[in-house]
PAFI-524380 format. One record per residue (C-alpha): residue in one letter; x, y, z. Coordinates in steps of 0.05 Angstrom, whole numbers, plus 5000, padded with zeros to 4 digits. Layout:
% residues N
aXYZ;...
% end
This chain:
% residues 118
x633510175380;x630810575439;x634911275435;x632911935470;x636212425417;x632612745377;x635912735308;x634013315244;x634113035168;x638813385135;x638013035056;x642112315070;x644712565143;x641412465208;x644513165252;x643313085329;x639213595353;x642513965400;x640614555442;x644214945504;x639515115563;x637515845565;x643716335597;x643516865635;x642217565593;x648417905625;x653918095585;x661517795602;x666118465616;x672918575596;x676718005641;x671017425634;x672817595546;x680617495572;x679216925612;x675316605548;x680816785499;x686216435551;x681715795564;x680515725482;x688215925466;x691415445519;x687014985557;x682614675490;x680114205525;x678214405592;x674614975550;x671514425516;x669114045572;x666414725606;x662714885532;x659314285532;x657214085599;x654414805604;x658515105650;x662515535619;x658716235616;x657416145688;x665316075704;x665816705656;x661817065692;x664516955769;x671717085744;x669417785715;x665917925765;x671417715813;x676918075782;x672618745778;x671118755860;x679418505867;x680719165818;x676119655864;x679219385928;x686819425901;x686520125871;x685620595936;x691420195963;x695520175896;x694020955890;x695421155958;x702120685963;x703921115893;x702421835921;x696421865881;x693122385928;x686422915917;x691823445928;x697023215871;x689623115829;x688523855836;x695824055831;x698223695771;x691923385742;x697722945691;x702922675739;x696422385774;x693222105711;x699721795700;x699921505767;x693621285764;x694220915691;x699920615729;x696620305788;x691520075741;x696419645691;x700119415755;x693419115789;x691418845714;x698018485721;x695918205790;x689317985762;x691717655697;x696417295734;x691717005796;x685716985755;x685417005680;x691816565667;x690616155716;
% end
């Protein structure tokens, strides 16, 4: 039988020996971890498929990176559109934190909809 595995004895049991290529050192962020979590919780086996034909770190890692440059470019606009200004920052350093934590959780909502539910 001509097979290109390599198998490991394990007592009675022949285990294939398995190994993923080497990945990237960078770390996944806060929205590739959210994108993982939704991929393992409701799409099993398109996870599954990524996990094992290797590309699933790589996907990880665009969509975190994706959603982080979507996040810079949609605060200034979410902040300005709210009244989020330098002047209110100085003049009522709360009011503008709150606006701010607003904006935020409003373009979270944009991204987990377009990108990590998806």
């Amino acid at each position: 039988m001509n097979n290109p595995m390599n198998y490991i004895q394990n007592g009675d049991y022949l285990i294939p020996d398995l190994k993923l290529r080497q990945q990237p050192e960078k770390t996944l962020g806060k929205y590739g971890r959210m994108r993982k979590t939704y991929l393992k919780e409701h799409r099993p086996i398109l996870y599954n498929q990524m996990l094992l034909s290797e590309k699933l770190y790589q996907h990880l890692l665009e969509i975190d990176e994706t959603a982080q440059s979507r996040l810079e470019q949609m605060m200034p606009q979410l902040a300005k559109e709210a009244g989020a200004t330098e002047e209110l920052k100085a003049s009522d350093p709360m009011k503008w934190v709150g606006l701010m934590n607003t904006c935020k959780a409003q373009a979270e909502e944009i991204l987990m909809a377009e990108l990590i539910n998806s």
